[in-house]
C-alpha positions as CSV (number, residue, x, y, z in Angstrom):
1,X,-11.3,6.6,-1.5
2,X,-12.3,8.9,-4.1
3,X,-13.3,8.9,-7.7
4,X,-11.4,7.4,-10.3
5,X,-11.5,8.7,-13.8
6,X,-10.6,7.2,-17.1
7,X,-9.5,3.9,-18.2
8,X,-8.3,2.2,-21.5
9,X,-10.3,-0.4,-23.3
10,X,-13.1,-0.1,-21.7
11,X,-11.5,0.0,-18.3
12,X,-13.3,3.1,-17.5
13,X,-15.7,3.2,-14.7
14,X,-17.0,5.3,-11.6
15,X,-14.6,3.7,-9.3
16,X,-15.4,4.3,-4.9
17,X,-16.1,7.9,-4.0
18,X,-15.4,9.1,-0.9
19,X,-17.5,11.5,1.1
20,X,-15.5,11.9,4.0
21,X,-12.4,12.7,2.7
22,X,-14.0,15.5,0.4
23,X,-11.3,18.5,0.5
24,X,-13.1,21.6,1.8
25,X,-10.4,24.0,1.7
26,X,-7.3,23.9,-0.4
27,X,-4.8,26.5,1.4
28,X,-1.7,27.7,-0.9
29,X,1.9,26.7,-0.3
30,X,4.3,27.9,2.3
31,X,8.2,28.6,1.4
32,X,8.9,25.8,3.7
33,X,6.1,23.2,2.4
34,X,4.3,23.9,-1.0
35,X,2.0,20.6,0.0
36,X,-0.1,22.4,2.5
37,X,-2.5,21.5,4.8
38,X,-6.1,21.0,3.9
39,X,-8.9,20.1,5.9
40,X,-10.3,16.8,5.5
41,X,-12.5,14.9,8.2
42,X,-10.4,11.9,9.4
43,X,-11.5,9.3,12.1
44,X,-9.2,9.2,14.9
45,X,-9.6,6.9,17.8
46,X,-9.9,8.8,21.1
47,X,-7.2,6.4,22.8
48,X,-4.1,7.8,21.8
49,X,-0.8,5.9,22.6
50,X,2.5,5.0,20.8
51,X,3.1,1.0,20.3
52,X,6.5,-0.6,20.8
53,X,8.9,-1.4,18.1
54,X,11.9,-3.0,16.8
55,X,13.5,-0.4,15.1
56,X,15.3,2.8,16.0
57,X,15.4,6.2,14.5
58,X,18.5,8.5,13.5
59,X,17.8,12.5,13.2
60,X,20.5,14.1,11.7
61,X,20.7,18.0,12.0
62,X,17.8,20.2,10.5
63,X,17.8,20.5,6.9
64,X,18.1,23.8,5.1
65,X,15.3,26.2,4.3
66,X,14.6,24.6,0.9
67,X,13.3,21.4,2.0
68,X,10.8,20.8,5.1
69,X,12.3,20.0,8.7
70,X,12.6,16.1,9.1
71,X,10.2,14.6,11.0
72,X,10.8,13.5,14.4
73,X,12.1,9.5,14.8
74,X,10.0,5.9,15.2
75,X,10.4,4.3,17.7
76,X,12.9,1.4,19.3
77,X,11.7,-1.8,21.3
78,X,11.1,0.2,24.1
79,X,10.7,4.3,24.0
80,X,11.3,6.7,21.2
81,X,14.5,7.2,20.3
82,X,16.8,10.5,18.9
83,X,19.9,9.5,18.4
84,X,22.4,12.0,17.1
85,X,25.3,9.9,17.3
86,X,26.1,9.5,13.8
87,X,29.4,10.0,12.3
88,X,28.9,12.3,8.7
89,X,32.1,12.5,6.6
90,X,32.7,14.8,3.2
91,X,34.3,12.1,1.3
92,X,31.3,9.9,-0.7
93,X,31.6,6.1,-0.7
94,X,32.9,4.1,-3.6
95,X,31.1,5.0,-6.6
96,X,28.4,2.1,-7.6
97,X,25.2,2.8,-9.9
98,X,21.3,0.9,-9.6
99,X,21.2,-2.4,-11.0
100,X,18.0,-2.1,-13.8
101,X,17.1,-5.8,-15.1
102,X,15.0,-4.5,-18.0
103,X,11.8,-2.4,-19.0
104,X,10.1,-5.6,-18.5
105,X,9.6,-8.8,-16.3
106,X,8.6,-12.0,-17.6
107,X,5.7,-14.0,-16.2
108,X,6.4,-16.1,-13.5
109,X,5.2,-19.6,-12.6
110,X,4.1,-20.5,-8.8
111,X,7.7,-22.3,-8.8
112,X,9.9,-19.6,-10.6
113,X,8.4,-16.9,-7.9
114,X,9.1,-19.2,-4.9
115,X,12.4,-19.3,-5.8
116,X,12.8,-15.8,-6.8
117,X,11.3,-14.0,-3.4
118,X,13.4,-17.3,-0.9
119,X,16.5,-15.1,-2.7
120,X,15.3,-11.7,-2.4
121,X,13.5,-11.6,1.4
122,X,15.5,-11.4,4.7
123,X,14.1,-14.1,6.8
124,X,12.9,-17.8,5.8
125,X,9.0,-17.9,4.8
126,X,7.2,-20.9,6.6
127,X,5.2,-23.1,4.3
128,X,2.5,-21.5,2.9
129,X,0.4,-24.1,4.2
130,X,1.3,-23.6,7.5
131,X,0.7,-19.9,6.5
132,X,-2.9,-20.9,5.5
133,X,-3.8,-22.6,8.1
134,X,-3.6,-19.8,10.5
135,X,-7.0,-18.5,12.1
136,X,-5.0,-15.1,11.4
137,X,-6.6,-13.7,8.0
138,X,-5.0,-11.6,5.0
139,X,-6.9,-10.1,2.4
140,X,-5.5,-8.1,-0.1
141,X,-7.7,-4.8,-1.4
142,X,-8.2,-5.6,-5.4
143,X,-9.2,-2.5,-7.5
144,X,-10.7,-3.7,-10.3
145,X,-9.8,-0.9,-12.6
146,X,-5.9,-1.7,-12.8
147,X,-4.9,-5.0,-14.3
148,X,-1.1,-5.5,-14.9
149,X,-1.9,-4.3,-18.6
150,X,-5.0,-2.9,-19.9
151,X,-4.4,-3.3,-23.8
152,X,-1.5,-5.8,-23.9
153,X,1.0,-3.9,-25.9
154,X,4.5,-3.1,-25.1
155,X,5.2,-0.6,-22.0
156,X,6.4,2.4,-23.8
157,X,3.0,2.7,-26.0
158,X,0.8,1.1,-24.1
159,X,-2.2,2.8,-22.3
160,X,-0.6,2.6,-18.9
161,X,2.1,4.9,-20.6
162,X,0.4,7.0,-22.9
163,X,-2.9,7.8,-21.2
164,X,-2.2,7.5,-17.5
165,X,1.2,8.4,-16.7
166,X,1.4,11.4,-19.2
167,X,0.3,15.0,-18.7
168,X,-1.3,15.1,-22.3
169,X,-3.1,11.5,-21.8
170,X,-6.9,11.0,-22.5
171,X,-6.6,13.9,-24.1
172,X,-5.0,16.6,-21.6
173,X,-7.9,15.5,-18.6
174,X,-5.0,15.2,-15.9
175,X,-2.4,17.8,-18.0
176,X,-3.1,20.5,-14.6
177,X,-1.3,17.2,-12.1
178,X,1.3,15.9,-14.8
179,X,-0.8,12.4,-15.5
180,X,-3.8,10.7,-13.9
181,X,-1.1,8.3,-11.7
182,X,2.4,8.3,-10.7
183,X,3.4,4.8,-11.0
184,X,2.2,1.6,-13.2
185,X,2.1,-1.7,-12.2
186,X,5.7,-3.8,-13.6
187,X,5.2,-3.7,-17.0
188,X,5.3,-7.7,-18.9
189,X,6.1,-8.6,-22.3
190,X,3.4,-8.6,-24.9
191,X,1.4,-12.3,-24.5
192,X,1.3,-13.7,-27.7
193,X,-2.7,-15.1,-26.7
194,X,-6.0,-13.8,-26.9
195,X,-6.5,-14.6,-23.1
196,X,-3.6,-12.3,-21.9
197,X,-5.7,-10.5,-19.5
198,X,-6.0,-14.1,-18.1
199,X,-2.6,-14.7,-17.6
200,X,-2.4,-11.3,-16.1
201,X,-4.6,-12.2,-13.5
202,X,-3.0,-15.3,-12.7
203,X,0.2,-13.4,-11.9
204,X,-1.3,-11.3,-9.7
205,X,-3.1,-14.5,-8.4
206,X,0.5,-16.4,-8.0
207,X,2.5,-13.2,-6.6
208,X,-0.4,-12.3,-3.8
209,X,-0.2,-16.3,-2.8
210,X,3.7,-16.4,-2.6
211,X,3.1,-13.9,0.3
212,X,0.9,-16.3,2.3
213,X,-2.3,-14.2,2.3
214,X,-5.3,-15.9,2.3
215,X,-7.0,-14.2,-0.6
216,X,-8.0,-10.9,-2.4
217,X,-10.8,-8.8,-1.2
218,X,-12.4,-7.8,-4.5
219,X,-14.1,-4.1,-4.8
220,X,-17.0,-5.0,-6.4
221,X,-17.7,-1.5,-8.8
222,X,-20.4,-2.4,-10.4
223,X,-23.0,-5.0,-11.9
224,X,-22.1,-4.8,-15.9
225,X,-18.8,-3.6,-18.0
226,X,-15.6,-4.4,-17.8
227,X,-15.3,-3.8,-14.3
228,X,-17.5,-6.6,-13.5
229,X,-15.8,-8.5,-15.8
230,X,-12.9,-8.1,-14.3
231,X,-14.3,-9.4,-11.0
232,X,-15.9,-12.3,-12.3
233,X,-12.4,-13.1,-13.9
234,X,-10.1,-13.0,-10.8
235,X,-12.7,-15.2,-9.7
236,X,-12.7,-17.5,-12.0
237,X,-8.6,-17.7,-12.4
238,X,-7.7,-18.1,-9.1
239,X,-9.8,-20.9,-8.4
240,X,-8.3,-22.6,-12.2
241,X,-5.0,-22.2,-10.5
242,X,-5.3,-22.2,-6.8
243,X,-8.2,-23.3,-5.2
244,X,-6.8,-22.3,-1.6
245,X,-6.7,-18.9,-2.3
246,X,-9.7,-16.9,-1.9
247,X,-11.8,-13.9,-3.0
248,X,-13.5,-12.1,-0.3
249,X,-16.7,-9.8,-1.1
250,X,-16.6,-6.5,-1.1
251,X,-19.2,-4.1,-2.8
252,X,-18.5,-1.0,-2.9
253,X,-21.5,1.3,-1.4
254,X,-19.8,4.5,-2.3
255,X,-20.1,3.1,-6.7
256,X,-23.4,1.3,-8.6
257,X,-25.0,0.3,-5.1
258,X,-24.8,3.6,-4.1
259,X,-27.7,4.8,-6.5
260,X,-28.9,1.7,-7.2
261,X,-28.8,-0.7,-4.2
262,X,-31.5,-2.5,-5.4
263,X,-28.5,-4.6,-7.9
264,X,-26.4,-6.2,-4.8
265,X,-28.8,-9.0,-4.3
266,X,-29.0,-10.1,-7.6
267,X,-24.9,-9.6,-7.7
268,X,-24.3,-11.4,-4.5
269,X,-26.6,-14.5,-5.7
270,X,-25.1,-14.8,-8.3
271,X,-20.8,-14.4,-6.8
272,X,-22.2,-16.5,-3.9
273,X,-22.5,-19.4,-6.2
274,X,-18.8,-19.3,-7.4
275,X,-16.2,-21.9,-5.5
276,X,-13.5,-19.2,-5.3
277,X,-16.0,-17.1,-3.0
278,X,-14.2,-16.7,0.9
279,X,-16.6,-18.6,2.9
280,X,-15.8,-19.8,6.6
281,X,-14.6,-22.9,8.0
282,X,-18.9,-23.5,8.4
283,X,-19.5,-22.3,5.1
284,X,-20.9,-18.7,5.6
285,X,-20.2,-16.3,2.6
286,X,-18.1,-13.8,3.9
287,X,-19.6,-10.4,2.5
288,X,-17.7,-7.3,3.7
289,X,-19.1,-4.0,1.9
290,X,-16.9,-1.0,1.9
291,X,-18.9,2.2,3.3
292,X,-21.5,0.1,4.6
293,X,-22.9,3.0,6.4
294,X,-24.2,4.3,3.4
295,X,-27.3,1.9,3.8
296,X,-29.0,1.4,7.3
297,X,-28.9,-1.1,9.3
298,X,-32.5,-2.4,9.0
299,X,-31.7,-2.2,5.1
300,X,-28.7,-4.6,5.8
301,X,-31.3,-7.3,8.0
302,X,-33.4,-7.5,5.1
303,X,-31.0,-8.1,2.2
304,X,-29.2,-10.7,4.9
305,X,-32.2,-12.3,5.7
306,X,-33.5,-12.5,2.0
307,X,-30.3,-14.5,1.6
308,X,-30.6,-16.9,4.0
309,X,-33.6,-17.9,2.8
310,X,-32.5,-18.5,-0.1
311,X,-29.8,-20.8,1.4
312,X,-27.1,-18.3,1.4
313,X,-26.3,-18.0,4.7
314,X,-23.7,-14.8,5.4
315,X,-21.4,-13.4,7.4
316,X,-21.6,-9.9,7.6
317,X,-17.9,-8.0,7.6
318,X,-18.9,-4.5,7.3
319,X,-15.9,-1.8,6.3
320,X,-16.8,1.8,7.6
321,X,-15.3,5.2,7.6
322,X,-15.4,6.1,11.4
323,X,-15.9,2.3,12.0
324,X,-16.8,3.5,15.9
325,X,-19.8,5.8,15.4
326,X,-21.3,2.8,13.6
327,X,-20.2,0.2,15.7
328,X,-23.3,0.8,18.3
329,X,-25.5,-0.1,15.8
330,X,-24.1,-2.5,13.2
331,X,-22.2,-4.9,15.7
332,X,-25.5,-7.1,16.1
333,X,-25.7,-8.1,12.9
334,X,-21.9,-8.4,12.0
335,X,-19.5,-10.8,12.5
336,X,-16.7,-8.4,12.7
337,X,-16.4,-5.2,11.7
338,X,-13.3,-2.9,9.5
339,X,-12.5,0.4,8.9
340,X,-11.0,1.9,5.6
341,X,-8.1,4.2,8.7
342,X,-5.9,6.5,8.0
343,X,-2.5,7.2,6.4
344,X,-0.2,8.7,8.8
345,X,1.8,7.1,11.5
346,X,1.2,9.4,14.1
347,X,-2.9,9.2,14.2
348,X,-2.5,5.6,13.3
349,X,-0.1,4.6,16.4
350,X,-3.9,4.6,18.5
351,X,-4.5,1.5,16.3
352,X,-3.5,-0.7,18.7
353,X,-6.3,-0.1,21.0
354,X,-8.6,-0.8,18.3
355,X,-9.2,-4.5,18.2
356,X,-9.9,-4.7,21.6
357,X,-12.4,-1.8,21.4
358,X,-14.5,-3.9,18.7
359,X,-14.0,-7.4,20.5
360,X,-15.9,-5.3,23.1
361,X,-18.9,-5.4,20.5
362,X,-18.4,-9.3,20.5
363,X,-17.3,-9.3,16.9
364,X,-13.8,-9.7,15.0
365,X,-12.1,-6.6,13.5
366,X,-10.0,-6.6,10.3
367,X,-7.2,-4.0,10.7
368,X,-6.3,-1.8,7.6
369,X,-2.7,-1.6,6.3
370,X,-1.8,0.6,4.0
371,X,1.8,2.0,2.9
372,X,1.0,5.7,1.6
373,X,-1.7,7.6,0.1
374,X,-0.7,10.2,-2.5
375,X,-3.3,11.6,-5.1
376,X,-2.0,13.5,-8.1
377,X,-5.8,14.7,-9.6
378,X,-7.1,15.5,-6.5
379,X,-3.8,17.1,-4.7
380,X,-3.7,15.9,-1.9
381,X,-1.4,13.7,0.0
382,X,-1.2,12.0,3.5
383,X,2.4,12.4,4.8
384,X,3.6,8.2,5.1
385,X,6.8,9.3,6.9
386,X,8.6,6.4,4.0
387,X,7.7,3.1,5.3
388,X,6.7,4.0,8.4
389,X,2.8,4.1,8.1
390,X,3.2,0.7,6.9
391,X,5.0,-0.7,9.4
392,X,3.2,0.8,12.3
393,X,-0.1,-0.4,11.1
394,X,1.3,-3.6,10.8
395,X,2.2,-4.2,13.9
396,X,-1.0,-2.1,15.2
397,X,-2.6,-5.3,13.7
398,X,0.3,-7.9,15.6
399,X,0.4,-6.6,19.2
400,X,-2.9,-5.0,19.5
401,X,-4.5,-8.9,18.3
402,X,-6.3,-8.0,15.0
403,X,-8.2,-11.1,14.0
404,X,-8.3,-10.4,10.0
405,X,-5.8,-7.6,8.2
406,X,-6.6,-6.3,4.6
407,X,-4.0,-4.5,3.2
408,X,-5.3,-1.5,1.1
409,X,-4.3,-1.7,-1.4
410,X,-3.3,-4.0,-4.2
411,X,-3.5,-1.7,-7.0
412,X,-4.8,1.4,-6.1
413,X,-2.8,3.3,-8.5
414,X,-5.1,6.3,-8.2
415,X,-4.4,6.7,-4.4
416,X,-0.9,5.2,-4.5
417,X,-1.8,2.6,-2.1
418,X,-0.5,-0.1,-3.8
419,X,1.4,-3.0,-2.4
420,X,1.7,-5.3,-6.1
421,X,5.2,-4.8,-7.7
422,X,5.3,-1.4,-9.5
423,X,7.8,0.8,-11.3
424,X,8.3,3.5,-8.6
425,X,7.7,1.1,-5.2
426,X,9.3,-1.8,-7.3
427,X,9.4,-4.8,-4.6
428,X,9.7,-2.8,-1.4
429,X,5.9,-2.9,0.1
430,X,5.4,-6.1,-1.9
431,X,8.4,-8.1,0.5
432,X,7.5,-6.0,3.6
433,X,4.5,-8.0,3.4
434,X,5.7,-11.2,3.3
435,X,7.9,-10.1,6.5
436,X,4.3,-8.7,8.3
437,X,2.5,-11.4,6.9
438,X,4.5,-13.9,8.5
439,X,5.0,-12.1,11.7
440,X,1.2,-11.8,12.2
441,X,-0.1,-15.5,11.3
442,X,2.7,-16.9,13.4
443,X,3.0,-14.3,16.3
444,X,6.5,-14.6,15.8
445,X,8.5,-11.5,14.5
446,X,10.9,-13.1,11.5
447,X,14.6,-14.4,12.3
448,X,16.6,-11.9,9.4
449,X,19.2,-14.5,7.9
450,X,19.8,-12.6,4.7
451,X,21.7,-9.3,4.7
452,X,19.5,-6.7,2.9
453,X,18.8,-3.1,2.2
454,X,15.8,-1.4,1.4
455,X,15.3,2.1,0.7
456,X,12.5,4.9,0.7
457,X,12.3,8.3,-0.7
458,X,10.8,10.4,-3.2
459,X,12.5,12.3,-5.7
460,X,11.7,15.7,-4.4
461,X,11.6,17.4,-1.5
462,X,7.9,18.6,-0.7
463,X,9.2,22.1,-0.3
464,X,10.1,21.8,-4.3
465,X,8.2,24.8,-6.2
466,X,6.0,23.2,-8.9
467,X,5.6,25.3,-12.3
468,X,2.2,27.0,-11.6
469,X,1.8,27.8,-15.1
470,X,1.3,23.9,-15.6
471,X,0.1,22.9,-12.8
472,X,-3.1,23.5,-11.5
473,X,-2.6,24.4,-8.1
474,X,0.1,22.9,-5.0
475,X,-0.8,19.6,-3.3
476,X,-2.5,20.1,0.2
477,X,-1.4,18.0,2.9
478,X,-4.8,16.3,4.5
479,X,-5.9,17.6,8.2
480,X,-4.9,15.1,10.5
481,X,-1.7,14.5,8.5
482,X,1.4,14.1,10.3
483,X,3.5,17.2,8.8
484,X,5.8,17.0,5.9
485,X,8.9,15.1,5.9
486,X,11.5,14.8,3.8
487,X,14.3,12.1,4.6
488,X,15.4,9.1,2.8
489,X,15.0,6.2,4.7
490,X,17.0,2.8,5.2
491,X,15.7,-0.3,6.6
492,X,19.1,-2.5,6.9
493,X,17.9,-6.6,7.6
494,X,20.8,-7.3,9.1
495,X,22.2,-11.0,10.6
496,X,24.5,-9.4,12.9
497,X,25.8,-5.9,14.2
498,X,26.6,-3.7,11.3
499,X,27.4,-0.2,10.5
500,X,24.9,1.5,8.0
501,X,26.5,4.5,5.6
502,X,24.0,6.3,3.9
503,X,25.6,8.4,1.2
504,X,23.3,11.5,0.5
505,X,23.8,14.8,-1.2
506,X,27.6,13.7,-1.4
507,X,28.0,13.4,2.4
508,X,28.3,10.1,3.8
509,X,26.4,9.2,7.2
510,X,27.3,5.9,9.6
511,X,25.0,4.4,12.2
512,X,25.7,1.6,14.0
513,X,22.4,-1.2,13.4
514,X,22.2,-4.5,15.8
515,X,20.9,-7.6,14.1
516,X,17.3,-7.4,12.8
517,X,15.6,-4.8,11.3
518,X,16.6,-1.4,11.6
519,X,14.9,1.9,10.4
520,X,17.6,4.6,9.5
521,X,16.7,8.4,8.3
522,X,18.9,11.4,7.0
523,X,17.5,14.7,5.5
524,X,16.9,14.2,1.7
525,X,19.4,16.0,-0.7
526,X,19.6,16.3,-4.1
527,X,21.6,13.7,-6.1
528,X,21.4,9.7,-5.8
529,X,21.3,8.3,-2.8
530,X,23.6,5.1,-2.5
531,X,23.3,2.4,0.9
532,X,26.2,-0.2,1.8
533,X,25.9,-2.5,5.1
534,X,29.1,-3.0,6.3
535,X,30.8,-5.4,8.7
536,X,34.2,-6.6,9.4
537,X,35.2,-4.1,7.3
538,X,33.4,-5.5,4.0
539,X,30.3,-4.8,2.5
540,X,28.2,-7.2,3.1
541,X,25.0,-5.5,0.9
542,X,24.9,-2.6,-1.0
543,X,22.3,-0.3,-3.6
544,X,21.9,2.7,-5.1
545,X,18.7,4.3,-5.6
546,X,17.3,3.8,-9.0
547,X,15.4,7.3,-8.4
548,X,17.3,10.7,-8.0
549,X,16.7,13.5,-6.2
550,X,15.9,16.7,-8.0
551,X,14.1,19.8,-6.9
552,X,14.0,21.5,-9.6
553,X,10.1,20.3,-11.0
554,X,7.2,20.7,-13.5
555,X,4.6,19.0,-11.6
556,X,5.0,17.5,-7.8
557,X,5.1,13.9,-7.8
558,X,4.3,13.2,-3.7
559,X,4.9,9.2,-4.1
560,X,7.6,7.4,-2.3
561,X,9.7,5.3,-4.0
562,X,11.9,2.4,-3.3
563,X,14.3,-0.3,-4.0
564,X,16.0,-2.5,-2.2
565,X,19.5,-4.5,-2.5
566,X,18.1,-8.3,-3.3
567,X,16.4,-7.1,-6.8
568,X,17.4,-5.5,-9.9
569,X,14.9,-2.5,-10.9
570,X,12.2,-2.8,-13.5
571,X,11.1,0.0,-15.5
572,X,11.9,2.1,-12.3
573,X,9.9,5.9,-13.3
């Protein structure tokens, strides 16, 4: 986590630092990958091991010199797999173009969404109740900072539009990374009410539920401003409109408590007081601070004990950076213990050793999801390999036994870790999560009864020379990264034996795909990628990529994006 600048109507504010991600030195790029590495201090478990899986990889043949090599495959439900049986043909499929719905989506009621996401997702959701009642816990990471709309005005002038996602915004500050973010969250119509931000946060309140997480995890910034505003508002809303969803604590040590840790008590008395707080089933306030380190753990006693006296009994959840060089020493007074992790597949695969390393410490651990991490005014990116990040941390959490997951993030838009509906991810991370989220509070992976495609790419290959005269300098890929790939990626949901053709670059690729969910990769190409699943010799889904693929670039935009078959695009950029 590192600093986040800037913010529209007064949504500016120091947002979490990060002092062990700190880029020491920033190396130039490579003809074969002008993202870099850079050296970047990374925990990494010292069990290493690859998990099992239910998918299977295709590599096709190396890609030419002008994009990087595609990375090496995921793995199948019992070893890794590199299959090179597929069958590439010169003749494209039948022409077909992305379905766009509109440059904006209308507010949904709890009802409306139900409805909308039972005909969008690939498997039947269980009752949320029954979702909710599981001693399996979800918390989603909210930033603060990033409310569906910060000024309520229409998405082509709004603040999203002209100060974040422009090179000359807030006055040229992010002109040397082409704009402060790379996405926006899906843009609404203007609310014809005074309490819009309200209503925002109810959305966000209604489309986290729908999922069948337990709650948000809220970063708590600071003590004054609109960011604490904000906090005491998703608060406030989701317990107006849902009182069984949650908001766990989470101050953030690397932000006001940092400098001035002196203001959490008087913060925490005050949130502690507020029915939408996460407390459990024997009413402890759950209170799980983010760098936790950053104060010791005698400091911690006393606040906790201060608390307690006071009545408010806690339940210390501490989130670290290195969670196990801080585990000796915390795990006495913590009821379970997180760590922030990391954002590659390959150092993240040693996940599934984790839980039972903590429940050696006698306390729960909360595993961290996360689906990429790509940071356009810091340069740096952590290579996601599509959605595979995401879904081996996942099921890290699932078959290692996590106790808790929080997904990180929300709506990070400044380190592209979010998971809420957005204009360049669209619905893709959002209705993985309902698939995960299932899987993990029921211990039973999802029956697919719905034919569906979803796709991930970006629009460039990492290789893709950046205009230097406009851009600062190249992205560095973070030490500890797994190296640059660049594929597009299929995951075909499919209810019985199919064949997957993947038209990309104007060459057409088949793969056979058994029922379930199957992960497919070819080397990215320029053009617009278009997907069919076929079967019986029909197609039984199709899509086309909303996004195409174009080398030729001003500035390097490192996020993945996605779509899938089930849902129109929105504003896709």
């Amino acid at each position: 986590m590192l600093t986040a600048c800037g913010g529209g109507g007064g949504a500016s504010a120091e947002a979490r630092a990060d002092t062990s991600q700190t880029v020491q030195d920033t190396q130039s790029a490579s003809t074969q990958d002008s993202a870099a590495a850079v050296s970047v201090p990374v925990d990494v478990n010292t069990l290493i091991g690859t998990t099992t899986d239910t998918v299977v990889a295709v590599n096709t043949p190396e890609v030419p010199a002008t994009t990087a090599g595609a990375a090496s495959g995921t793995l199948d439900s019992g070893t890794l797999v590199d299959t090179q049986a597929v069958n590439a043909v010169s003749t494209p499929a039948a022409a077909m173009a992305p379905t766009v719905l509109a440059t904006t989506l209308a507010l949904n009621t709890a009802t409306d969404l139900a409805a909308i996401n039972k005909a969008a997702w690939p498997f039947t959701q269980p009752a949320l109740a029954t979702l909710r009642a599981s001693a399996k816990k979800v918390f989603a990471h909210y930033f603060v900072p990033f409310p569906i709309s910060l000024d309520n005005r229409t998405p082509d002038s709004d603040y999203y539009s002209v100060n974040y996602l422009s090179p000359s915004g807030e006055g040229g500050k992010f002109a040397g990374s082409g704009g402060f973010i790379k996405q926006r969250p899906l843009p609404r119509p203007v609310v014809a009410s005074a309490t819009w931000d309200q209503t925002d946060v109810a959305q966000d309140v209604r489309r986290a539920a729908a999922l069948g997480i337990d709650g948000f995890a809220v970063d708590l910034l600071e003590t004054t401003g609109a960011n604490w505003a904000r906090a005491v508002r998703l608060m406030d809303v989701a317990n107006s409109i849902d009182t069984g969803f949650k908001v766990m604590l989470m101050p953030d040590m690397e932000a006001e408590f940092k400098q001035k840790p002196g203001n959490l008590l008087p913060a925490l008395r005050i949130l502690a007081r507020h029915p939408a707080a996460y407390r459990l089933a024997d009413g402890r306030l759950v209170v799980s601070p983010y760098n936790a380190q950053n104060q010791s753990v005698a400091w911690w006693k006393s606040l906790l004990a201060t608390l307690k006296a006071e009545g408010i009994d806690v339940a210390f959840f501490p989130v670290f950076q290195g969670w196990s060089g801080y585990a000796p020493t915390y795990a006495a007074i913590s009821y379970g213990m997180s760590d922030w992790g990391d954002r590659s597949p390959t150092v993240n695969r040693s996940g599934i050793f984790t839980p039972s390393r903590v429940h050696a410490y006698g306390t729960k651990w909360m595993a961290p999801v996360s689906p990429q991490d790509a940071r356009p005014k810091d340069f740096i990116y952590w290579e996601a390999r599509n959605s595979e990040n995401y879904r081996v941390m996942w099921e890290n959490a699932i078959r290692g036994g996590a106790d808790w997951v929080q997904i990180i993030t929300w709506n990070d838009y400044s380190e592209s870790t979010e998971v809420a509906p957005s204009s360049g991810t669209q619905w893709s991370f959002y209705d993985l999560t309902a698939y995960y989220t299932t899987w993990f509070k029921t211990g039973t992976m999802p029956a697919v009864n719905r034919d569906m495609l979803m796709y991930f790419h970006r629009k460039h290959s990492t290789a893709a020379a950046p205009n230097l005269a406009k851009q600062t300098r190249p992205y560095g890929r973070v030490t500890g990264s797994d190296t640059a790939a660049n594929d597009v990626e299929v995951l075909a949901f499919a209810t019985a034996a199919s064949t997957l053709e993947l038209t990309v670059g104007g060459k057409t690729t088949t793969q056979s795909v058994a029922a379930g969910m199957t992960s497919v990769r070819v080397p990215l190409a320029e053009g617009t990628p278009s997907f069919r699943l076929l079967r019986g010799g029909a197609a039984v889904a199709t899509v086309m990529s909303g996004f195409p693929i174009n080398n030729s670039i001003t500035y390097q935009d490192l996020l993945y994006r996605s779509g899938s078959s089930t849902r129109a695009l929105v504003n896709p950029r």
